[in-house]
Backbone as XML, in Angstrom:
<?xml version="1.0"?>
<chain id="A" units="angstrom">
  <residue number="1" name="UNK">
    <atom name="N" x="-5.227" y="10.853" z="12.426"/>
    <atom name="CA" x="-4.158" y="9.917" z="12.115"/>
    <atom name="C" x="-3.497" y="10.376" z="10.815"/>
  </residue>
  <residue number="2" name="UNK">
    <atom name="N" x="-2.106" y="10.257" z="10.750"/>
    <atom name="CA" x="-1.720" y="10.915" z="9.489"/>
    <atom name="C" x="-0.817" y="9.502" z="8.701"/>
  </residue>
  <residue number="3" name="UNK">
    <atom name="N" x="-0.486" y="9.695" z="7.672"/>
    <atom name="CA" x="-0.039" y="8.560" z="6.946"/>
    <atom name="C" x="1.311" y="9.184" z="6.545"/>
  </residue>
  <residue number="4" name="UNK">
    <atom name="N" x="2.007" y="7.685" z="6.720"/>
    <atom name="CA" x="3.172" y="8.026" z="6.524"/>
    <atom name="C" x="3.990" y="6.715" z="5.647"/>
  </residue>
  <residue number="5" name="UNK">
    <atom name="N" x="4.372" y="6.954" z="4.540"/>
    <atom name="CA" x="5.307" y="6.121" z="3.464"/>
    <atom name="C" x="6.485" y="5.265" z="3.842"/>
  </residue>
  <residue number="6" name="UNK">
    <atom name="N" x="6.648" y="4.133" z="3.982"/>
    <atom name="CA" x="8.120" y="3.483" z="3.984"/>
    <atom name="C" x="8.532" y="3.873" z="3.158"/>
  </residue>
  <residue number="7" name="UNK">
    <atom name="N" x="10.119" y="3.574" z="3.502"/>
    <atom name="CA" x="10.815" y="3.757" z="1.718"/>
    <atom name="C" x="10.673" y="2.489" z="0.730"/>
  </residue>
  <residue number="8" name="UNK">
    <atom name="N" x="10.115" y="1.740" z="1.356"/>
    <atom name="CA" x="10.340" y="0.324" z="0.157"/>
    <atom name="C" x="9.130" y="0.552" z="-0.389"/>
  </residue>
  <residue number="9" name="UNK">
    <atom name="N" x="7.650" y="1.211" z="0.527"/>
    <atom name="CA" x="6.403" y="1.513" z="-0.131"/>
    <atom name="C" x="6.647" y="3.004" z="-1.742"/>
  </residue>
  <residue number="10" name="UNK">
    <atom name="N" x="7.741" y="3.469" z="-1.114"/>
    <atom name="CA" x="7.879" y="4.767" z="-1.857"/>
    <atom name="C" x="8.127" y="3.969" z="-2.929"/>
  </residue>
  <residue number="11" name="UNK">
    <atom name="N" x="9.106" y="3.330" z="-2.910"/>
    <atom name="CA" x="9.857" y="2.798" z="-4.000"/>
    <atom name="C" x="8.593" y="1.752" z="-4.742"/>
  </residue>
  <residue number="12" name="UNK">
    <atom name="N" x="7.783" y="1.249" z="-4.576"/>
    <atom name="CA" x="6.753" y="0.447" z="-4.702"/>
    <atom name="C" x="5.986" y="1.303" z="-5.659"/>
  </residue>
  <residue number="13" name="UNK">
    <atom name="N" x="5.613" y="2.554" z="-5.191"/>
    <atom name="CA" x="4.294" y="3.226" z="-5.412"/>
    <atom name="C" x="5.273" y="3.887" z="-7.105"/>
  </residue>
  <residue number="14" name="UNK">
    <atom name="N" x="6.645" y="3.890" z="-6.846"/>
    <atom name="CA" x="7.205" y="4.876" z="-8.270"/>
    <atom name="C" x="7.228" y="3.417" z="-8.924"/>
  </residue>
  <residue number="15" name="UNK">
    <atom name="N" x="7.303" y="2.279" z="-8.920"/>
    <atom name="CA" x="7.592" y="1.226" z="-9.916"/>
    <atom name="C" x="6.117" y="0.931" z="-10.387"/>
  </residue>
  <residue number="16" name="UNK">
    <atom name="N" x="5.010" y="1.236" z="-9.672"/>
    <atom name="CA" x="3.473" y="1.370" z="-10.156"/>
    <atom name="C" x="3.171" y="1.922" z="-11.035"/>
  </residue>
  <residue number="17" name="UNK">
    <atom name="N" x="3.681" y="3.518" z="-10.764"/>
    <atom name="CA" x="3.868" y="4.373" z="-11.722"/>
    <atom name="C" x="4.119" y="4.293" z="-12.851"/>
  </residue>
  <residue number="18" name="UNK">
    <atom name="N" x="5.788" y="3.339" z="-13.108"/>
    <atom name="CA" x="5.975" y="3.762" z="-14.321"/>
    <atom name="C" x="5.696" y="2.394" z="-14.943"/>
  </residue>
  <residue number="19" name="UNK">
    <atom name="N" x="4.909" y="1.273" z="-14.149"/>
    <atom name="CA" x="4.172" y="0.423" z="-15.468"/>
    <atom name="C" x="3.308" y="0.839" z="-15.858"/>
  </residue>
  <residue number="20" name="UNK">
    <atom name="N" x="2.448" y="1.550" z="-14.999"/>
    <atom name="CA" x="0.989" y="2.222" z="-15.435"/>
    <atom name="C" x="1.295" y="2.878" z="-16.257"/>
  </residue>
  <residue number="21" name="UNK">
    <atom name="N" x="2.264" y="3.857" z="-16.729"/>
    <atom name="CA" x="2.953" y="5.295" z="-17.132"/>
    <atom name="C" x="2.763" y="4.326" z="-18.925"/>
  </residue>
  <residue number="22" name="UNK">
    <atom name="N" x="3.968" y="3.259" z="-18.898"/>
    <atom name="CA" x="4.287" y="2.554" z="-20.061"/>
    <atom name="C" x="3.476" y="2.025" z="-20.614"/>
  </residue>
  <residue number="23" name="UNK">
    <atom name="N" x="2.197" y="1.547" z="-19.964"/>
    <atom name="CA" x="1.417" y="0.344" z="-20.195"/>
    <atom name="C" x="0.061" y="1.073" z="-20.669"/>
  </residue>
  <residue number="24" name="UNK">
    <atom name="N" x="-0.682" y="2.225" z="-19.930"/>
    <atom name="CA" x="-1.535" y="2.692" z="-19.984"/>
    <atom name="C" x="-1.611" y="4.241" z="-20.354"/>
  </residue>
  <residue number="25" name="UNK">
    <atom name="N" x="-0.354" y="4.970" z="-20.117"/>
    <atom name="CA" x="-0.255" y="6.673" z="-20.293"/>
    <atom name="C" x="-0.609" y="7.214" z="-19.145"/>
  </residue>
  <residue number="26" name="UNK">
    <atom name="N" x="0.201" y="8.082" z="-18.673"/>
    <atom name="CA" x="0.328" y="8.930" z="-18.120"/>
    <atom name="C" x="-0.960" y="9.493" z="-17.140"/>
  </residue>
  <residue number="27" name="UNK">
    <atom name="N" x="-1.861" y="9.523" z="-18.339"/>
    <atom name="CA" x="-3.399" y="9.785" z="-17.851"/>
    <atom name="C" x="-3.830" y="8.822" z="-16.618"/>
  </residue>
  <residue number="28" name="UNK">
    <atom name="N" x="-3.487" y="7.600" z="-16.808"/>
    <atom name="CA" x="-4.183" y="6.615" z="-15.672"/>
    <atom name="C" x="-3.060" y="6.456" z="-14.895"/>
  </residue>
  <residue number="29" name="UNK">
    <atom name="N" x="-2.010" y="6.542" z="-15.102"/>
    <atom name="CA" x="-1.134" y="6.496" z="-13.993"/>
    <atom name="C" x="-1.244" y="7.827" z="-13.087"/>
  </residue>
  <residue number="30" name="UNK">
    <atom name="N" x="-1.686" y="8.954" z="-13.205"/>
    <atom name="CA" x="-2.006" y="9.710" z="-12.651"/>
    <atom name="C" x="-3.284" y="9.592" z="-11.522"/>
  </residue>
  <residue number="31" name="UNK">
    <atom name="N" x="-4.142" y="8.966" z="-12.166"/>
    <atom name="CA" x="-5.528" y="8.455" z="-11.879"/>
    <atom name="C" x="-4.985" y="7.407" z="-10.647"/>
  </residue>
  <residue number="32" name="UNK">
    <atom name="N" x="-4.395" y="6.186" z="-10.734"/>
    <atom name="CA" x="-4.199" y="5.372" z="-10.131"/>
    <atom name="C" x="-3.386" y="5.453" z="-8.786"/>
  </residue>
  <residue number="33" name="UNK">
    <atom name="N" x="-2.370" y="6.826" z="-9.179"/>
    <atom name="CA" x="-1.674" y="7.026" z="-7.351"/>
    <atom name="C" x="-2.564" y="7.638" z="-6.807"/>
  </residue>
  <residue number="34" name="UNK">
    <atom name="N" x="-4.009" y="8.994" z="-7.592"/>
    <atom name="CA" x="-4.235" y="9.207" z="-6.660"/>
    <atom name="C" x="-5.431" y="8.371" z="-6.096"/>
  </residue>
  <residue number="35" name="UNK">
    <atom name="N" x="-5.723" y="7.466" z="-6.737"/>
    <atom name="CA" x="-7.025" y="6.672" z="-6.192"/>
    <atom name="C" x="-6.071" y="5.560" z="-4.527"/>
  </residue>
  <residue number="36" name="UNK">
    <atom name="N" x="-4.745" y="5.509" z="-4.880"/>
    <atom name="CA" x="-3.808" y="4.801" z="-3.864"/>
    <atom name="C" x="-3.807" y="5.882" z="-2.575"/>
  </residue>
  <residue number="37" name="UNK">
    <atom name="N" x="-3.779" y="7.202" z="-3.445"/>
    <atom name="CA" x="-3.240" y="8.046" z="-1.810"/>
    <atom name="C" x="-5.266" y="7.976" z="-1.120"/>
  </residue>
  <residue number="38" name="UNK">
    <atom name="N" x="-5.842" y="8.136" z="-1.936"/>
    <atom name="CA" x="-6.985" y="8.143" z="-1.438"/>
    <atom name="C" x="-7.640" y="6.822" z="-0.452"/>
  </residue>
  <residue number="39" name="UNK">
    <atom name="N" x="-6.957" y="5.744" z="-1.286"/>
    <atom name="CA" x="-7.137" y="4.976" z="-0.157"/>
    <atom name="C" x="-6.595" y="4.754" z="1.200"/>
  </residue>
  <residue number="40" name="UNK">
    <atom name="N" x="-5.023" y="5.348" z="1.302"/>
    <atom name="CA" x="-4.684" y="5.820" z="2.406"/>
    <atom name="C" x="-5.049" y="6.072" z="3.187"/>
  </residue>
  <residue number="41" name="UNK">
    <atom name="N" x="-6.107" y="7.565" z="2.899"/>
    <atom name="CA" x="-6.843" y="8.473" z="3.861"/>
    <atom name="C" x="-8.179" y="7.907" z="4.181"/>
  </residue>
  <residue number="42" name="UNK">
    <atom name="N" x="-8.134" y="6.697" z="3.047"/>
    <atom name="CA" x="-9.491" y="6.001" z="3.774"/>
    <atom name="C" x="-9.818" y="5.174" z="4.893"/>
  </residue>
  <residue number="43" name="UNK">
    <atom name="N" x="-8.394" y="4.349" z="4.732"/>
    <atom name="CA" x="-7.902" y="3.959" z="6.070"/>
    <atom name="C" x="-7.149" y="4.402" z="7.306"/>
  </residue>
  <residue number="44" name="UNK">
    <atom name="N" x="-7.566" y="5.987" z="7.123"/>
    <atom name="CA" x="-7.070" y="6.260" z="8.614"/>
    <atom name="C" x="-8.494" y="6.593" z="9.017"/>
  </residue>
  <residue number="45" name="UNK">
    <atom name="N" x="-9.771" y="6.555" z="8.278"/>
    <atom name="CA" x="-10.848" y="6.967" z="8.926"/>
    <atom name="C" x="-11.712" y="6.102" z="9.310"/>
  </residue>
  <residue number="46" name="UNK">
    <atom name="N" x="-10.881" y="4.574" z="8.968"/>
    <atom name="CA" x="-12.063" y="3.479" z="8.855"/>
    <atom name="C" x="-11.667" y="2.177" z="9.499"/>
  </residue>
  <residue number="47" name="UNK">
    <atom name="N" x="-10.732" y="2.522" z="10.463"/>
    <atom name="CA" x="-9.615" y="1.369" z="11.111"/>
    <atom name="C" x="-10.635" y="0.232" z="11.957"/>
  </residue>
  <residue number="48" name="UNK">
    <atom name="N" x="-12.431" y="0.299" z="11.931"/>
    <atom name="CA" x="-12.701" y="-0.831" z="12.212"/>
    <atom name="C" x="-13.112" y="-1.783" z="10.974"/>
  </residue>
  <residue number="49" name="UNK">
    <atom name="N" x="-12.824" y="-1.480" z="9.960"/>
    <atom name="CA" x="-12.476" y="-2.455" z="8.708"/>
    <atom name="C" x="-11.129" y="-2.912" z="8.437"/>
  </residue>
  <residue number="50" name="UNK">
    <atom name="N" x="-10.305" y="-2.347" z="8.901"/>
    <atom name="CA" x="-8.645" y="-2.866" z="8.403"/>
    <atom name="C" x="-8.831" y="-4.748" z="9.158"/>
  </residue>
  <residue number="51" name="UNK">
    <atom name="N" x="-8.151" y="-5.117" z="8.172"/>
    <atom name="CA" x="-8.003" y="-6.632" z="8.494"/>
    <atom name="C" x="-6.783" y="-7.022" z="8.770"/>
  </residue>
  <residue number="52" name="UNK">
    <atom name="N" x="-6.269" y="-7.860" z="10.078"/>
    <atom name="CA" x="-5.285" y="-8.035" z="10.834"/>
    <atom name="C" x="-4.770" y="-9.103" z="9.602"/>
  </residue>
  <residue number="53" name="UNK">
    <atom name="N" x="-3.134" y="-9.046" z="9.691"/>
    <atom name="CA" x="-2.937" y="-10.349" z="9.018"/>
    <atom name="C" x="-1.424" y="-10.624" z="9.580"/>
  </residue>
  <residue number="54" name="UNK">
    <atom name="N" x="-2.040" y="-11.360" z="10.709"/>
    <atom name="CA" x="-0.875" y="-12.343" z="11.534"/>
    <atom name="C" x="0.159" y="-13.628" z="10.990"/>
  </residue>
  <residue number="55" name="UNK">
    <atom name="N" x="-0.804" y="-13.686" z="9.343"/>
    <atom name="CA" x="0.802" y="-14.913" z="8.708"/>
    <atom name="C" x="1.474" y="-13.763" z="8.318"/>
  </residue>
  <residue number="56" name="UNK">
    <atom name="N" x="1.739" y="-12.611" z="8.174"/>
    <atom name="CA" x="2.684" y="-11.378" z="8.120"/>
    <atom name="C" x="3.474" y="-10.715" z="9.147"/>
  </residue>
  <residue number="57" name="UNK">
    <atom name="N" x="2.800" y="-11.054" z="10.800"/>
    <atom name="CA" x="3.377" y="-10.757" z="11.334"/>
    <atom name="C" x="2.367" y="-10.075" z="12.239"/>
  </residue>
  <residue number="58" name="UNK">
    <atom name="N" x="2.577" y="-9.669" z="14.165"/>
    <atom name="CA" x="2.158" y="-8.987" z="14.799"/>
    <atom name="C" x="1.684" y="-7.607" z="14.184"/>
  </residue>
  <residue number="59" name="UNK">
    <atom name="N" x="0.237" y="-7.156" z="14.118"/>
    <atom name="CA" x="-0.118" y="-5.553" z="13.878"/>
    <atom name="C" x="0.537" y="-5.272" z="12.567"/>
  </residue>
  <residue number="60" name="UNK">
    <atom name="N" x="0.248" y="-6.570" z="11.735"/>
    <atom name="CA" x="0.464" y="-6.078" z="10.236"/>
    <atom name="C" x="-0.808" y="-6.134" z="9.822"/>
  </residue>
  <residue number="61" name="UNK">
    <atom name="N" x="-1.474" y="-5.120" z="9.131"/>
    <atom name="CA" x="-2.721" y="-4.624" z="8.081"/>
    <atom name="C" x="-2.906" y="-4.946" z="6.892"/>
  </residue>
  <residue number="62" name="UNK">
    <atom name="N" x="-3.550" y="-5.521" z="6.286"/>
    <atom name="CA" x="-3.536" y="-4.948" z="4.730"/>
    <atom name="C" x="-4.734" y="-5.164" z="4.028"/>
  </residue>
  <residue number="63" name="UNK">
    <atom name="N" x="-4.752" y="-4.403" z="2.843"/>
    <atom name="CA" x="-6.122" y="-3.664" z="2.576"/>
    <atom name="C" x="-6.063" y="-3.634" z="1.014"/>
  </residue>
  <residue number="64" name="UNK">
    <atom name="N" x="-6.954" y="-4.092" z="0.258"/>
    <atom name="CA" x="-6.638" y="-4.805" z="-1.714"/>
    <atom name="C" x="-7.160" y="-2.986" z="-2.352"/>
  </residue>
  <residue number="65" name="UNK">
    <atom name="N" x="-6.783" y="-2.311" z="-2.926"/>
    <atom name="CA" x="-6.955" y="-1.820" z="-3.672"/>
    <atom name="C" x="-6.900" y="-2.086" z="-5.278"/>
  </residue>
  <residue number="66" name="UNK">
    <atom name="N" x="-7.493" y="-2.279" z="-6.120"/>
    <atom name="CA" x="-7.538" y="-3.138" z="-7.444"/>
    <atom name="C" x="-6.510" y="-4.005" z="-7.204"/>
  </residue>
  <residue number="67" name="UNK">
    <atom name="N" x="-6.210" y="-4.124" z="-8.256"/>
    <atom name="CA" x="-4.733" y="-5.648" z="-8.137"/>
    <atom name="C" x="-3.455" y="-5.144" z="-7.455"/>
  </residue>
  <residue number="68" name="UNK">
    <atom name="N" x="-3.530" y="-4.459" z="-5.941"/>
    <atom name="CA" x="-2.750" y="-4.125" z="-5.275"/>
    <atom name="C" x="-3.177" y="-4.441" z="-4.027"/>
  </residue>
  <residue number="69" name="UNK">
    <atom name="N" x="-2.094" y="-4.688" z="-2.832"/>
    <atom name="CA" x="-2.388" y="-4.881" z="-2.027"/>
    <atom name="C" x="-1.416" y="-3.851" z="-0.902"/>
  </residue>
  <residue number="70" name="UNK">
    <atom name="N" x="-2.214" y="-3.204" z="0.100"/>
    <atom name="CA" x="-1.374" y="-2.316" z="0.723"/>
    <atom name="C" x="-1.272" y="-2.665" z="2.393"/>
  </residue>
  <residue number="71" name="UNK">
    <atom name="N" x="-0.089" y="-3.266" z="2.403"/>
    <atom name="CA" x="0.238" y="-3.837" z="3.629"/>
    <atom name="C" x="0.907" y="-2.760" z="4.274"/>
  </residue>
  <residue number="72" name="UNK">
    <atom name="N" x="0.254" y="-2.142" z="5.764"/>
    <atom name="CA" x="0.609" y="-1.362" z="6.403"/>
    <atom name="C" x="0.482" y="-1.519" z="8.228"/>
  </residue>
  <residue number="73" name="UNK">
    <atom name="N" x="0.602" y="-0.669" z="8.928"/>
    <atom name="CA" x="0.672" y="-0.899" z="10.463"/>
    <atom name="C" x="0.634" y="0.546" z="10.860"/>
  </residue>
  <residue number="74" name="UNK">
    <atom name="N" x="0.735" y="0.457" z="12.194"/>
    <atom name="CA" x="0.359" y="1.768" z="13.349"/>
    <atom name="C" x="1.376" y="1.515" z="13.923"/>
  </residue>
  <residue number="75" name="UNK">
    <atom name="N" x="1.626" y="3.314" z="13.913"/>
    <atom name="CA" x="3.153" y="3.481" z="14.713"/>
    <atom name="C" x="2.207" y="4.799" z="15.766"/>
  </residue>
  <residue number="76" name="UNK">
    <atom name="N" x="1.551" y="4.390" z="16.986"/>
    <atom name="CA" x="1.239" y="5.549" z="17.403"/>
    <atom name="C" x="-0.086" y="6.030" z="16.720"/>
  </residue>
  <residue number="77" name="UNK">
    <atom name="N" x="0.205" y="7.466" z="16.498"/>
    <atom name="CA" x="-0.787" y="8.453" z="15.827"/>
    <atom name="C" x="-0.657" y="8.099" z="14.214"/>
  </residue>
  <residue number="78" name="UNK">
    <atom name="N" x="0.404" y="7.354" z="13.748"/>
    <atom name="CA" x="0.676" y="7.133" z="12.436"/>
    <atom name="C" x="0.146" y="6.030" z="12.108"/>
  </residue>
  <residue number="79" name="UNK">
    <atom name="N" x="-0.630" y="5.879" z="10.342"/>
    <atom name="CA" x="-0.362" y="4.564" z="9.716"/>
    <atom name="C" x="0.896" y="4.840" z="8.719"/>
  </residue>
  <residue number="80" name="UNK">
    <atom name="N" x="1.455" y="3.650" z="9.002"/>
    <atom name="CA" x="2.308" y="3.997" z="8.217"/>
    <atom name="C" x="2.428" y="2.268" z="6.581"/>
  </residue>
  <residue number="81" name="UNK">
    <atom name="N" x="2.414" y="3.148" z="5.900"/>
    <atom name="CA" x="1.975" y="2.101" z="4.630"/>
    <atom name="C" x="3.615" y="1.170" z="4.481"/>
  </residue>
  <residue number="82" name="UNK">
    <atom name="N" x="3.864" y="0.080" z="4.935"/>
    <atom name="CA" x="4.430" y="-0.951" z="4.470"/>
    <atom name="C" x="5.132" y="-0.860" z="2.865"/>
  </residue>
  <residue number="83" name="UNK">
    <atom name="N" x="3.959" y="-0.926" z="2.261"/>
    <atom name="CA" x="4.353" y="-1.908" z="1.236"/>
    <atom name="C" x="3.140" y="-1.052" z="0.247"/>
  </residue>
  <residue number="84" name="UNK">
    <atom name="N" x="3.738" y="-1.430" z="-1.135"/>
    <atom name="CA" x="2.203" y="-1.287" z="-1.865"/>
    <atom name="C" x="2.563" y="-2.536" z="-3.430"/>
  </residue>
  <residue number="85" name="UNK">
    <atom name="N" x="2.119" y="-3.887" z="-3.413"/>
    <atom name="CA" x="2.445" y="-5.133" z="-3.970"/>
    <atom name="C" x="1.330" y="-5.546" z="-4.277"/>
  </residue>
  <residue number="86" name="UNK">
    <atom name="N" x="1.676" y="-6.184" z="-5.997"/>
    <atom name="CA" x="0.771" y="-6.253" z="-6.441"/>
    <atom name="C" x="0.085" y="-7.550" z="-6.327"/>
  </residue>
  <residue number="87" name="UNK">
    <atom name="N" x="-1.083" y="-8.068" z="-6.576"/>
    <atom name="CA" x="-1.584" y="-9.530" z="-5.207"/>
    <atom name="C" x="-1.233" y="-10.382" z="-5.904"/>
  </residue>
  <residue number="88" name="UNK">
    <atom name="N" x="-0.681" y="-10.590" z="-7.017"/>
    <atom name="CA" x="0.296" y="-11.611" z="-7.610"/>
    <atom name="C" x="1.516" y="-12.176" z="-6.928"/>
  </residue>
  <residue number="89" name="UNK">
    <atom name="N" x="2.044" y="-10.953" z="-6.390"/>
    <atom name="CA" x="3.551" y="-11.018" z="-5.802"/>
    <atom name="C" x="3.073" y="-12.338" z="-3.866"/>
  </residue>
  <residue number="90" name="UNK">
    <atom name="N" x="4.387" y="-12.621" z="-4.320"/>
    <atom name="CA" x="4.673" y="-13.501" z="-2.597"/>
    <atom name="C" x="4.968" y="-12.248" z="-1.607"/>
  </residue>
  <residue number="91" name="UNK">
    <atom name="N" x="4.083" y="-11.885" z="-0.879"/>
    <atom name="CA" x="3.698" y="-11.048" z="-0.114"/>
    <atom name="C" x="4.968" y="-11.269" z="1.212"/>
  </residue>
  <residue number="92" name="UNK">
    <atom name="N" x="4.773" y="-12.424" z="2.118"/>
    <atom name="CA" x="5.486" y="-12.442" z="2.865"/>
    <atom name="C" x="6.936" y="-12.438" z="2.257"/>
  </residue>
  <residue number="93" name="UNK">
    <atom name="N" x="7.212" y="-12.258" z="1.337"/>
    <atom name="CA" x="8.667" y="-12.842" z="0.467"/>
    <atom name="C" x="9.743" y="-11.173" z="0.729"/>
  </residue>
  <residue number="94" name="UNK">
    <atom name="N" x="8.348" y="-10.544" z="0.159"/>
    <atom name="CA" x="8.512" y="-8.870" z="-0.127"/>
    <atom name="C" x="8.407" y="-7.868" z="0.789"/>
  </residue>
  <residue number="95" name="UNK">
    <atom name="N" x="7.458" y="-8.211" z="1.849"/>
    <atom name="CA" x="7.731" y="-7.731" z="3.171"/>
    <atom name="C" x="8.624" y="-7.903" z="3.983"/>
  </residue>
  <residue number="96" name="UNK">
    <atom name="N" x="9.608" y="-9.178" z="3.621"/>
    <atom name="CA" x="11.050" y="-9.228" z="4.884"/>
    <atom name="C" x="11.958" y="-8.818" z="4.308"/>
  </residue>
  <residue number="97" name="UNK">
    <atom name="N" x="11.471" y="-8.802" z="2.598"/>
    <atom name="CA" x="13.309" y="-8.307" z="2.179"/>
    <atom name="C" x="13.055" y="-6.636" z="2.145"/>
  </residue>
  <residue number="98" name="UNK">
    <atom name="N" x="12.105" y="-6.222" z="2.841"/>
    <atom name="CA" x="12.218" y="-4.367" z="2.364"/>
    <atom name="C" x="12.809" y="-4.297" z="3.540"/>
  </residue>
</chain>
């Protein structure tokens, strides 16, 4: 299964970035996408743990990485990552306007 980025997740994962970037340096923002892409690849190997979440919608996923939450789905052979929001945020709010 290969993983594949929305653009609103893209755009998600660079606004992560550069609070981590501002907030913490460079060093952990480095640390932190790749512990994100890693979880990616964790969930294409482990899809009888992904948890369905139907107040989001038919074959929507999502999966907490520290104070993030990565709402994603299956297109096929693909996951493809939704979203990447932090579990503060109104989730369903941010998933209809991407």
């Amino acid at each position: 299964m290969k993983v594949r980025l929305a653009r609103s997740a893209v755009k998600d994962l660079a606004q992560i970035g550069r609070h981590t970037r501002a907030n913490w340096g460079e060093r952990q923002a480095v640390r932190y996408r790749e512990l994100l892409k890693a979880r990616f690849e964790w969930l294409t190997r482990n899809r009888a743990l992904w948890r369905e979440r139907r107040d989001l919608g038919s074959g929507i996923f999502a999966c907490r990485q520290q104070s993030h939450l990565i709402v994603f789905r299956t297109r096929g052979e693909v996951l493809e990552i939704l979203r990447v929001l932090h579990v503060r945020m109104d989730i369903r709010q941010h998933l209809h306007d991407s």
